[in-house]
Structures are given as C-alpha cells and as structure tokens.
N, C-alpha and C positions, 0 to 999 in steps of 0.2 A: 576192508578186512584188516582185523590189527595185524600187524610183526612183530613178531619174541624173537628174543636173544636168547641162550643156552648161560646161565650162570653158576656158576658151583656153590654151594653152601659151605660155610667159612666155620660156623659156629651155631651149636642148640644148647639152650637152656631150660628147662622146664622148672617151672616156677610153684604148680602145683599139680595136682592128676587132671586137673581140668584149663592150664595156662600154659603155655610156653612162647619162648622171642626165637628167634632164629636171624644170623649176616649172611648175606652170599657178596659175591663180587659183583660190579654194576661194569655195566657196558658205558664207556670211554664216550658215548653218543645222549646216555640218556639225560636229559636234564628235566628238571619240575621244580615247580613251587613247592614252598614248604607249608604243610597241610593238604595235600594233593594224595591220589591213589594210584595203582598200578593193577593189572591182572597178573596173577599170580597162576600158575598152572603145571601140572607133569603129563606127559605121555601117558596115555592109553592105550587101549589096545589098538593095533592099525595105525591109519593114519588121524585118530579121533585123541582132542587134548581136554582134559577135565581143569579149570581154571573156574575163579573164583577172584573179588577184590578184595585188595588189601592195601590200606593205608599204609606210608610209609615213615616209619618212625624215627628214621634216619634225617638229618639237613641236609639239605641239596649241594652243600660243599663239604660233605663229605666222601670217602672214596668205596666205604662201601654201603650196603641198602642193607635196612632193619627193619623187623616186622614182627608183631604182636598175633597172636593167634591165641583162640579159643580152641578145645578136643572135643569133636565133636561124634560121639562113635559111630554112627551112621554115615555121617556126612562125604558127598561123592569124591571132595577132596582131602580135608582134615581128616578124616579115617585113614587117610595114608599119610599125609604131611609129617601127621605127630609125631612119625616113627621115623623120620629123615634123619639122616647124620652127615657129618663131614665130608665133604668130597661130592656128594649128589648133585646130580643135575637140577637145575629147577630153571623152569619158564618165565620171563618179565616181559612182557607186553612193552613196547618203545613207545606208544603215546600217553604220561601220566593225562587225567584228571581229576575234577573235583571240586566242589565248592565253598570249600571250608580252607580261601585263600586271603589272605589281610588286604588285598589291593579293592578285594569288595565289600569293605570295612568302612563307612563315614570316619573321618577325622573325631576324636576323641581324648577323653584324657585315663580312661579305664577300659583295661579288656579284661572281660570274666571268659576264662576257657571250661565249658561247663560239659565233663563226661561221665559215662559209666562203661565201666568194664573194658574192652577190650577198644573201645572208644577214645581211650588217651591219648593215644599211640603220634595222630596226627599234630596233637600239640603236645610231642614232647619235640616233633620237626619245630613245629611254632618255636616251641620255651629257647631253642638252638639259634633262632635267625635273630643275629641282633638286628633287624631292622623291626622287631618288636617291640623292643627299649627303645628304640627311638620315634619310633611312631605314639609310644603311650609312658604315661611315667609311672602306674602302675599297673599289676598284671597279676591276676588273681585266676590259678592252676585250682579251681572243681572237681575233683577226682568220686565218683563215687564204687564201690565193690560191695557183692554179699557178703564176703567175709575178707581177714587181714591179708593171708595168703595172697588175693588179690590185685593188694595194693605192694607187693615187692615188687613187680619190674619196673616200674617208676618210681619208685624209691632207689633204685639201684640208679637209675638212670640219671636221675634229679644229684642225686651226689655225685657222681661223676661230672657231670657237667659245672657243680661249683666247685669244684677242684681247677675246673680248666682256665688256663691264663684268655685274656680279656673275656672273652664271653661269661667266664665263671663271674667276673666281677659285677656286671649286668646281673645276671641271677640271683646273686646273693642281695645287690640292692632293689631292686625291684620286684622279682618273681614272690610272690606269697602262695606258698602250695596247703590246701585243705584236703587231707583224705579223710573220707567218710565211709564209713560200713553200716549192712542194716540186720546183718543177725550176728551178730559176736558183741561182744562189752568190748569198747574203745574210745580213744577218746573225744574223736568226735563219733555222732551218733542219726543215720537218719537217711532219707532220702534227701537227693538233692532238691527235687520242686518243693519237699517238704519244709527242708529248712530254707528257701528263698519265701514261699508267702508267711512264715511262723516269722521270720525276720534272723531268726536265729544263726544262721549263716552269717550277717554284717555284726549283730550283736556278739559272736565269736570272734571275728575278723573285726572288731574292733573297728569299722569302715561304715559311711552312711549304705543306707537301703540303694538299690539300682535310681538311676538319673538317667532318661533319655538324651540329655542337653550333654553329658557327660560319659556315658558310659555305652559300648559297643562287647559285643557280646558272639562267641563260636558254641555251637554245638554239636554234639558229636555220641552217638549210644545208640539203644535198642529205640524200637521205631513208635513205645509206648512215651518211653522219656522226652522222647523229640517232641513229639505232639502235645504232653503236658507239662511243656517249656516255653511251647511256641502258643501255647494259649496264654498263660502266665505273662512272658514278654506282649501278645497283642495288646492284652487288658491294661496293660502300663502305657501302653503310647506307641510303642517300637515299632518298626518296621523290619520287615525281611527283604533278606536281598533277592528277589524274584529268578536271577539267575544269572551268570557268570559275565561280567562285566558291567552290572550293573549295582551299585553300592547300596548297603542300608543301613540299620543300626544293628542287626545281627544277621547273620548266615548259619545254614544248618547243610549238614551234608542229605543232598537232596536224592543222591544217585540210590541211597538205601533204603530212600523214600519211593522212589520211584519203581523199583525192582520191582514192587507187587504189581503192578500195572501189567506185565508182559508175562506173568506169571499164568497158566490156564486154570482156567475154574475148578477147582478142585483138587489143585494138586498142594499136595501138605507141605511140600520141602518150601513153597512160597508163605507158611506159615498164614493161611489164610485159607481157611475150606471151603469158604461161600462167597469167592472172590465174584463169582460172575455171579450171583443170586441177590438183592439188593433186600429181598423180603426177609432173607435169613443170614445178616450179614454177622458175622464175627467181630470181636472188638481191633482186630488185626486192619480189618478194612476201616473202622471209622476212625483209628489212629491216623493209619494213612491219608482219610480224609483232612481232619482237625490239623495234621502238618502239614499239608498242600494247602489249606486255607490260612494258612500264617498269612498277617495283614500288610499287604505291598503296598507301597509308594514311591 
C-alpha cells in the first residue's frame, strides 16, 4: 500500500477557468526521475483518501514539487483541488513512477518531447535536467492546446528557466519550443499528428522529417493522441519501450494507458462506456488498444 506525507501548498495560479499550476513543499525523502508521477490526494470523509496522478513538473533537484492541473467540475478530486489555496494540506504518495524517463531512451541525436494540454507538465521536468543536453544535442519541446490561454504555463515556465544561470544556457542553445493551437488564429496552427504526417511541423522548424537512426521521441496527452502517435511512429520504423527498464526509440506514458484496464464496465468516469462489451466498443477502448499495440523490440 502506498505512504503519503502531509505537504502544505506554497502557491496557486490559475491560468484560465479551465487550467491552473499549484507548489507545495516536498518531503526531505522523496526522490524521482524527471518525467515521473506521483499520487496526488486530500482527505475525505473518514478514514477514506480521494487521490489521483499527477506528473510532476517540477526537476528533481529542486526543493519544492509543481504540478499542472486541468478543472474538472465534476471530478472526485479536481472539483475540490481547483479551489485550494495557501497553507492547505495536500497528499503526495512517497513512491514516484512512470514511464516517460530518458534512461529508457536508445542513444540518439534528437528528442521530440511531443504533448497536449495538461501533458507538458512532465517535460517541462525533462526541459530542467541537464542530463538532456547532454544526452542529445537537439531538443524539440511539442506543445499542443485548444486554445492560446493554454499554452501560458509553459510559457511562463519556459522563460523562467532561460533566465536561469547554467541550465538557462542549455535552453537557450538547444531547447526549440513549438506551441500549437487548434481553434484560435496563431501562429502556429494544427494538431500535432497532423502536422508530423503533412511534414509541416519540420518544414516550420526548419529541421529534416523524423529519422529512426537519429531521433528518440516522449509522449505524453490525452489517450486519443497517444494512440495516433504511436501508430504514426510504428509506420516509420520506431519502436516503443515496452516497459520500464527496458529502452526503445520512443516511450509513452503508459500508466494513463493503462487505467482503462481496471476501470468496470461501464463506468463513465473511466471514459469508456463499453469497456467490458467488445461488440459495442467505443473509440476510448480502441485507442487504448492502438497504444498498447505500439510496435516492441
């Protein structure tokens, strides 16, 4: 069974009616990789805890823990999260995980960190560890959102970090950040799998198309994107890293893949209504499928 630690919340932002970041303090014990997650949670009623994962957007040497969050009005926990302030208690689970770590990365000379929405979070950890720059010599930040509102915590976050002495210096020469949105005029424009098979993504980025021999690739978003990223990447050659300790040419956070699995038949909060019916399946479950069948080697 996991152990939480009791940490106070430091700082909220809200970024729009439907985004906000939030710091709390980290407990003196926890350690993780950067691109890793944690369970997030508050007391209930009783002895009953409402918890929830969350990547951590924070790098591992830092001292305190940052986290991205979607509002979700229903939701068993973000219904209450969103309205947290300074001072509050909040729950972190002591063992990170998660798949979307560099070590299960083949050697390379490009990493595309490829997200949407609330999906960044873990490679703004990533864009933080210089053992990124040093493992790759360029590094191409994906970002995609519905709209611009979206894309300000990581633009806030992205400036910050090239302000900072050494690390900023890395950033500035390596990191190439792309935000994209798909219902507002901006200046980039599009989905992300849309503009990787149009080309128009490299043709932007002034950068040849994907290379298997060269390029290593994260992802990270909703469980539709994954699966028509992970088709995209098989159709080229690539390989996925089948599971934590074992390397490929890309990784996908697989634990958000996975969640439908333990989800019961019919229940909606698993975004999946005909989870256990195969005859009447939703497109929730053959995403799910189409990411689990990402091509291992």
């Amino acid at each position: 069974m996991a152990t939480y630690s009791t940490e106070r919340v430091l700082r909220v932002q809200h970024w729009s009616d439907s985004l906000f970041s939030f710091s709390t303090t980290r407990s003196p014990g926890l350690r993780f990789e950067n691109g890793q997650f944690v369970m997030l949670g508050i007391q209930g009623d009783g002895a009953s805890r409402i918890t929830r994962a969350y990547s951590i957007a924070s790098a591992n040497y830092e001292e305190e823990l940052e986290f991205y969050s979607i509002k979700v009005p229903h939701g068993p926990l973000t219904s209450r999260l969103q309205f947290i302030e300074p001072g509050a208690a909040l729950l972190v689970s002591s063992k990170p995980t998660g798949t979307l770590v560099l070590r299960d990365l083949k050697p390379g000379k490009r990493l595309f960190l490829l997200a949407t929405g609330t999906g960044v979070a873990p490679f703004l950890a990533i864009a933080k560890d210089p053992e990124t720059y040093e493992r790759f010599e360029e590094v191409y930040l994906i970002r995609g959102a519905r709209t611009i509102d979206g894309l300000a915590y990581a633009d806030s976050v992205l400036q910050r970090l090239r302000d900072k002495p050494y690390i900023g210096e890395f950033v500035s020469s390596q990191l190439r950040d792309y935000p994209t949105v798909t219902r507002q005029a901006f200046r980039n424009r599009g989905r992300i799998t849309t503009l990787i098979e149009s080309g128009a993504l490299f043709e932007n980025l002034s950068t040849q198309p994907l290379d298997r021999e060269r390029d290593r690739l994260m992802v990270c978003g909703n469980m539709r994107m994954i699966a028509d990223l992970s088709r995209i990447l098989d159709s080229k050659g690539f390989c996925v890293s089948p599971r934590v300790g074992v390397t490929g040419d890309y990784v996908i956070e697989r634990a958000f893949v996975e969640t439908y699995d333990v989800a019961p038949a019919g229940d909606p909060a698993a975004g999946d209504p005909a989870a256990g019916d195969p005859a009447a399946r939703g497109p929730a479950a053959d995403d799910r499928d189409r990411a689990r069948r990402a091509v291992q080697c």
